[in-house]
VOPAGU-2260 file (C-alpha; in pm, 1 decimal, decimal comma):
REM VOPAGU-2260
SITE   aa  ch    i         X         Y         Z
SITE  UNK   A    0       0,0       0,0       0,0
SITE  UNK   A    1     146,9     332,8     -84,6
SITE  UNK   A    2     -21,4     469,9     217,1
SITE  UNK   A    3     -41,6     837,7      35,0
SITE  UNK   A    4    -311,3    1076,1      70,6
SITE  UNK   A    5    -471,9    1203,5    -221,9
SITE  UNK   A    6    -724,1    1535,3    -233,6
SITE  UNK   A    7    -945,4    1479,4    -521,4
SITE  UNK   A    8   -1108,9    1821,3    -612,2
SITE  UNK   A    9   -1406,8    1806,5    -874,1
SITE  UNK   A   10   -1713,5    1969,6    -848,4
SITE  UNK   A   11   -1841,4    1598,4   -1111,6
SITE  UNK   A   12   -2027,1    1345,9    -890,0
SITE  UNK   A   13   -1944,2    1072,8   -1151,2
SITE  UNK   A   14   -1560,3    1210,3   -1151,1
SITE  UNK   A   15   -1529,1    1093,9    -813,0
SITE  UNK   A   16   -1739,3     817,3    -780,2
SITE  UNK   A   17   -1444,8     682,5   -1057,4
SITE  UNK   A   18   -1159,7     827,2    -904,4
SITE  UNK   A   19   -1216,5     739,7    -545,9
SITE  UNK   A   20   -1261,0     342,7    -577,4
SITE  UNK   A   21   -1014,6     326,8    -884,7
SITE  UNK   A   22    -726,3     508,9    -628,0
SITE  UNK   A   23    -825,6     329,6    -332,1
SITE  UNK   A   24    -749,4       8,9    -542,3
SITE  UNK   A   25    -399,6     163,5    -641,8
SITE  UNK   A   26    -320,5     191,3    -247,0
SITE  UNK   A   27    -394,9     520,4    -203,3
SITE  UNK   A   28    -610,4     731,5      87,8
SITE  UNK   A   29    -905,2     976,5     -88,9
SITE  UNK   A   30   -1034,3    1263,1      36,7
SITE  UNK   A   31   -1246,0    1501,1    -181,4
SITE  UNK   A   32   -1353,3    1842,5    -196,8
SITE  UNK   A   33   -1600,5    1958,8    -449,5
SITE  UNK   A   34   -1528,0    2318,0    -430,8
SITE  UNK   A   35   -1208,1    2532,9    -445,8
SITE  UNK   A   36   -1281,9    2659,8     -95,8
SITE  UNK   A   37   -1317,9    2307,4       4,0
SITE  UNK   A   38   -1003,4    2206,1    -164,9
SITE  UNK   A   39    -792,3    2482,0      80,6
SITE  UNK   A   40    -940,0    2377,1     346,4
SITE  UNK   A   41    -853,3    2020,7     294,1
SITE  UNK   A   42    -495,2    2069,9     214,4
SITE  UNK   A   43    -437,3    2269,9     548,7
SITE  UNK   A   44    -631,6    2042,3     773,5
SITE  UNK   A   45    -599,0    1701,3     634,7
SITE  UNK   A   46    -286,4    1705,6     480,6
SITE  UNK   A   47    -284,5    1541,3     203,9
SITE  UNK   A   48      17,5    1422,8     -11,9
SITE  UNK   A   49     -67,4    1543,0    -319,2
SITE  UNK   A   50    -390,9    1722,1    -491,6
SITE  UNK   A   51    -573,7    1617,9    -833,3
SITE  UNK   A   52    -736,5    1962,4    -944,1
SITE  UNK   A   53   -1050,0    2015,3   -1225,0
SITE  UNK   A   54    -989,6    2396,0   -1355,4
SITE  UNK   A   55   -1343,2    2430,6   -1373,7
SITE  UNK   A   56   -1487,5    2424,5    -995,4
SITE  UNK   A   57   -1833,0    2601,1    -925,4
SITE  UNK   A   58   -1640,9    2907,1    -672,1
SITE  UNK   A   59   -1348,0    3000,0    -812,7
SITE  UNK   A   60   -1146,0    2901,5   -1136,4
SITE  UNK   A   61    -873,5    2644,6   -1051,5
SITE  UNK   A   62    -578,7    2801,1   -1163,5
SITE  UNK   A   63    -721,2    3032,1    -865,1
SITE  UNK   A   64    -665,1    2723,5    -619,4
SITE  UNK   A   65    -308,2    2667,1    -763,0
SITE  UNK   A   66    -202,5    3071,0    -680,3
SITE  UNK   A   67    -284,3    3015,3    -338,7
SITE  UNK   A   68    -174,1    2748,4    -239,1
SITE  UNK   A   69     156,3    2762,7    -384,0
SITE  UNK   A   70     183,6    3081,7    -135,8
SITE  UNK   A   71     216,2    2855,2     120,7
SITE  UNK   A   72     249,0    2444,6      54,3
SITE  UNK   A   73     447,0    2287,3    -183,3
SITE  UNK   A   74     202,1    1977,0    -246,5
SITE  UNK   A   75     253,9    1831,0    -587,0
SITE  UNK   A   76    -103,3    1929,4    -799,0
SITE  UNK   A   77    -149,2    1700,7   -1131,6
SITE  UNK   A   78    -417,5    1893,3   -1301,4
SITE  UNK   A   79    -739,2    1715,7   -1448,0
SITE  UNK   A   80    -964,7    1929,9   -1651,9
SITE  UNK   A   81   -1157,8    1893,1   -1981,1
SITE  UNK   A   82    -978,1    2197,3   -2067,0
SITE  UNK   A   83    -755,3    2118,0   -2361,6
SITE  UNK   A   84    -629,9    2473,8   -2438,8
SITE  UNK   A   85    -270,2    2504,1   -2421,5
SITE  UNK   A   86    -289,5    2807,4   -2291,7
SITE  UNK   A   87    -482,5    2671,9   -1953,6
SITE  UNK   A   88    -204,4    2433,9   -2006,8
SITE  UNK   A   89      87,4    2656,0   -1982,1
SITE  UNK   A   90    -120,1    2881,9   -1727,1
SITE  UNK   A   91    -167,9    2614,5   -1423,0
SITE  UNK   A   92     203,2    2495,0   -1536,3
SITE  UNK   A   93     392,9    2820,8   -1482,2
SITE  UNK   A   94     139,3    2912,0   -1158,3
SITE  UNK   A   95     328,2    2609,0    -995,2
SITE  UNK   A   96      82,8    2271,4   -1094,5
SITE  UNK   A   97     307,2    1959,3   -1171,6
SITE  UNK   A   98     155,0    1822,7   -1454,0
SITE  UNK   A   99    -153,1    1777,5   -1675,8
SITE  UNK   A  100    -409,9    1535,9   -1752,9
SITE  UNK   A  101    -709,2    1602,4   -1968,6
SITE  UNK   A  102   -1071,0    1484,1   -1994,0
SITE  UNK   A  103   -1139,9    1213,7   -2079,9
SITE  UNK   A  104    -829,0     966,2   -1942,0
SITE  UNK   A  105    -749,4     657,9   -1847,4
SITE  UNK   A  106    -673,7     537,6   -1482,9
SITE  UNK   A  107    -302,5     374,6   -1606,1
SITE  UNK   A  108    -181,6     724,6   -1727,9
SITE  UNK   A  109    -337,3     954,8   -1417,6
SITE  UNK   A  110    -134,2     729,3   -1159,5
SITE  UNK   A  111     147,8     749,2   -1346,9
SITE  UNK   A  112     159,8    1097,6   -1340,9
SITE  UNK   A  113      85,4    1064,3    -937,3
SITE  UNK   A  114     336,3     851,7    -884,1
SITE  UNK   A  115     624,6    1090,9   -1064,7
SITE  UNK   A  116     447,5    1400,5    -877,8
SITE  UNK   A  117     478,0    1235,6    -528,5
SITE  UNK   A  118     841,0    1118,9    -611,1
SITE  UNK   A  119     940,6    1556,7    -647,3
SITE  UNK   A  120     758,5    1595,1    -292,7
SITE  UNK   A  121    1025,3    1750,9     -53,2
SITE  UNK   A  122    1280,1    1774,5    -377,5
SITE  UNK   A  123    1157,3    2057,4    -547,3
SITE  UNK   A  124    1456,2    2290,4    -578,7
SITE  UNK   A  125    1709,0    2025,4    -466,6
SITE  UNK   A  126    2029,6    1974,1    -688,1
SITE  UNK   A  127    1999,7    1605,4    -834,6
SITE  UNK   A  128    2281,3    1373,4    -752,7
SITE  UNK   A  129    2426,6    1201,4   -1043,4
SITE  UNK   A  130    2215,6    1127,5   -1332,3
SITE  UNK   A  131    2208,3     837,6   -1508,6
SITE  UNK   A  132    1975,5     861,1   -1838,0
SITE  UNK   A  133    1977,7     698,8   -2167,5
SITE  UNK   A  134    2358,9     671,7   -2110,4
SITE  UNK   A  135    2348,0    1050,7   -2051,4
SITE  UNK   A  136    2562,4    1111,3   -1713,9
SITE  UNK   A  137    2454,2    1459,0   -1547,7
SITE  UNK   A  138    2699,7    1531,6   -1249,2
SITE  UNK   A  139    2572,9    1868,2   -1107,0
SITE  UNK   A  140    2808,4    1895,4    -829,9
SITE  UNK   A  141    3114,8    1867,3   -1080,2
SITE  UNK   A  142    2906,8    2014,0   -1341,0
SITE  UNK   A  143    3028,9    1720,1   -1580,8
SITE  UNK   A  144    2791,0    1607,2   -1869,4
SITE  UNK   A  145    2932,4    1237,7   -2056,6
SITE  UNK   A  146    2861,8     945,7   -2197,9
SITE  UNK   A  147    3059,3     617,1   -2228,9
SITE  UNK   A  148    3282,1     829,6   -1986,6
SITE  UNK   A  149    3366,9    1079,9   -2273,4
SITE  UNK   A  150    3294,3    1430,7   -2161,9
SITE  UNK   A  151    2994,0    1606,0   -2357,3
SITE  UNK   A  152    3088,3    1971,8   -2411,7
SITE  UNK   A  153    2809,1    2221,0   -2347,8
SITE  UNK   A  154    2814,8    2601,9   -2339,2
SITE  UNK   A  155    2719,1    2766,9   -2024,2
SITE  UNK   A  156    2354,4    2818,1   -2115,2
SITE  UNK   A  157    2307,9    2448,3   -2275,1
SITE  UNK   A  158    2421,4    2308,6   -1943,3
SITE  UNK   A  159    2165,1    2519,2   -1708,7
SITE  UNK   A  160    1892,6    2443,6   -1962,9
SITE  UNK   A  161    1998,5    2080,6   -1870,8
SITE  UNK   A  162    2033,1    2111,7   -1553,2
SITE  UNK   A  163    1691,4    2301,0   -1480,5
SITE  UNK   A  164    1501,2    1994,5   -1734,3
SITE  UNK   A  165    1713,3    1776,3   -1471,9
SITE  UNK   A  166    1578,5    1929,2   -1156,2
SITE  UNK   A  167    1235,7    1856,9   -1260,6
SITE  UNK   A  168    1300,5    1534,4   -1490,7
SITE  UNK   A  169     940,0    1363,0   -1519,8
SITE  UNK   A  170     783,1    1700,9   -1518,6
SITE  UNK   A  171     682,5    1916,1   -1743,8
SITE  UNK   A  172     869,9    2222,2   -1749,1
SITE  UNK   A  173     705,8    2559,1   -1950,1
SITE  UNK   A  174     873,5    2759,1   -2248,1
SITE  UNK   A  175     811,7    3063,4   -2035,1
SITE  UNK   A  176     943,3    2913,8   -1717,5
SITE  UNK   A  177    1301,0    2769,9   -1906,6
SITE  UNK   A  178    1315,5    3126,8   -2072,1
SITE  UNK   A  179    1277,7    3312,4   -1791,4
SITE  UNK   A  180    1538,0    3093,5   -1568,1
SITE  UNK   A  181    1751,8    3017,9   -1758,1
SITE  UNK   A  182    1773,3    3363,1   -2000,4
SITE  UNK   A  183    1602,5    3597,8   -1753,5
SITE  UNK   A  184    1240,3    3789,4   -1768,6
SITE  UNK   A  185    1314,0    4066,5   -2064,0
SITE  UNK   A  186    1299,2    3668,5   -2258,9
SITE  UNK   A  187     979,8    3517,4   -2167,4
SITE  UNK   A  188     817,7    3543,4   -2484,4
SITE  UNK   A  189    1135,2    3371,0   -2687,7
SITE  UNK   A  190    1050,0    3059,7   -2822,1
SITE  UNK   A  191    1215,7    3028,5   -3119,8
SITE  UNK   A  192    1523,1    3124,0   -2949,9
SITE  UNK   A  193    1431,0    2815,9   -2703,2
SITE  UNK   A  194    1407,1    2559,6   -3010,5
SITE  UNK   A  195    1700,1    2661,2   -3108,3
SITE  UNK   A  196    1878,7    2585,0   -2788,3
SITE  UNK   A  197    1691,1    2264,3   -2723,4
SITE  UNK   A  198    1777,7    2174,9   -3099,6
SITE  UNK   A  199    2135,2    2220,0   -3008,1
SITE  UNK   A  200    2198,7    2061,7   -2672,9
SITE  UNK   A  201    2000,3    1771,0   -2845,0
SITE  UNK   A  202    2264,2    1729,9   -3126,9
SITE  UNK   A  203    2515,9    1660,3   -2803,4
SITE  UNK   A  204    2316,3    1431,2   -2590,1
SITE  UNK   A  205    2146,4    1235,0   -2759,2
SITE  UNK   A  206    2183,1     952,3   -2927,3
SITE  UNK   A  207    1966,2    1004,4   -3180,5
SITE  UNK   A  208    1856,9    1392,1   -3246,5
SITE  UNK   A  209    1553,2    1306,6   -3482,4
SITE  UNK   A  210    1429,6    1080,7   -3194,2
SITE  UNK   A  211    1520,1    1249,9   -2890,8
SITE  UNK   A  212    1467,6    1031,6   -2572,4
SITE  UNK   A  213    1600,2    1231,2   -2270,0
SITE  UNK   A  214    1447,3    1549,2   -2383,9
SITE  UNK   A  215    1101,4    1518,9   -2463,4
SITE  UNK   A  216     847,3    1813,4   -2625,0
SITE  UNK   A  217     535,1    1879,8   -2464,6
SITE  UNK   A  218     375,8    2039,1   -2782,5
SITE  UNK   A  219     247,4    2397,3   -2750,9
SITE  UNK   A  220     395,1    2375,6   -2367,5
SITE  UNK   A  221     688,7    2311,3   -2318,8
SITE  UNK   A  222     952,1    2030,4   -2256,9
SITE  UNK   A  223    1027,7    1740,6   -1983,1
SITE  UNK   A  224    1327,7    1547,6   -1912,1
SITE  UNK   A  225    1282,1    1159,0   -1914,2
SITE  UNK   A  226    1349,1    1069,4   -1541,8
SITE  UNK   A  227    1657,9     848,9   -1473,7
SITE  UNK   A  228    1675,7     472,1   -1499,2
């Protein structure tokens, strides 16, 4: 049993009476709020492990939920919404949500995503130890990228784009949030100077550039870094 606690916030009867026997099954606790008000609540007094958010709640939007909360908790949020613009997309992204699952999904893919959210609990801004992925070896404390123990040469600004994917590897990380990091704010808007980069520091790390495998696109989002083996 996995012995987590998960706050299931969705405002759809039939949404819950899915999720909470379907997560139960997978080992998990369920509590559930049906309102964003509700959801805050929940967080602060029951302390849950990690939140599954609808965008759409009857109170407040739930991008609104995200905002405040990340004022104060770190939980890991996986977003679950029937809203399949990428801008809500990058929105609850760059406000601080982990990751994003639309309407309608399947049971296999939403735990997936909740187990890689809980594993970032506690971790958020931690430096990774060594990497190991694809044959890609990430050493941040030496700041040493290689593979097959020959050293991969990056500039300064391919290695913190790497490093930042590598911080969050398993998440998805926003064009705006890599651009602003890694390139500063006056950049935010930048993308094609951001495909250019990610082009780039994929001709050096991986093994096949046309079929990257360590550096994954999120279309219309952003990218995520494959987590290590």
């Amino acid at each position: 049993m996995n012995q987590s606690r998960i706050l299931v916030v969705d405002d759809e009867p039939q949404i819950q009476r899915f999720l909470k026997p379907s997560l139960t099954a997978a080992g998990y606790e369920v509590v559930e709020a049906g309102t964003g008000a509700e959801a805050l609540k929940a967080v602060a007094t029951q302390a849950p492990d990690l939140v599954i958010l609808d965008l759409g709640l009857p109170d407040m939007d739930g991008k609104e939920v995200i905002a405040s909360l990340r004022g104060w908790s770190d939980i890991p949020i996986v977003i679950l919404s029937a809203r399949d613009r990428e801008s809500e997309k990058i929105a609850a992204l760059d406000l601080g949500a982990d990751d994003y699952v639309e309407k309608p999904f399947g049971i296999g893919e939403l735990t997936a995503r909740i187990r890689t959210a809980l594993r970032h609990r506690g971790r958020r801004d931690a430096i990774p130890t060594v990497m190991e992925i694809d044959g890609l070896t990430i050493d941040p404390v030496k700041r040493l990228v290689s593979r097959a123990a020959e050293t991969v040469h990056l500039t300064p600004k391919e290695y913190d784009l790497l490093l930042l994917l590598a911080r969050h590897a398993g998440r998805v990380v926003t064009h705006r949030t890599l651009l602003t990091s890694v390139w500063g704010p006056a950049h935010g808007d930048d993308l094609h100077y951001l495909r250019v980069f990610i082009g780039q520091l994929r001709q050096k790390i991986e093994r096949d550039p046309t079929e990257p495998r360590i550096v994954r696109t999120e279309p219309g989002v952003g990218y995520r870094m494959t987590e290590q083996e």
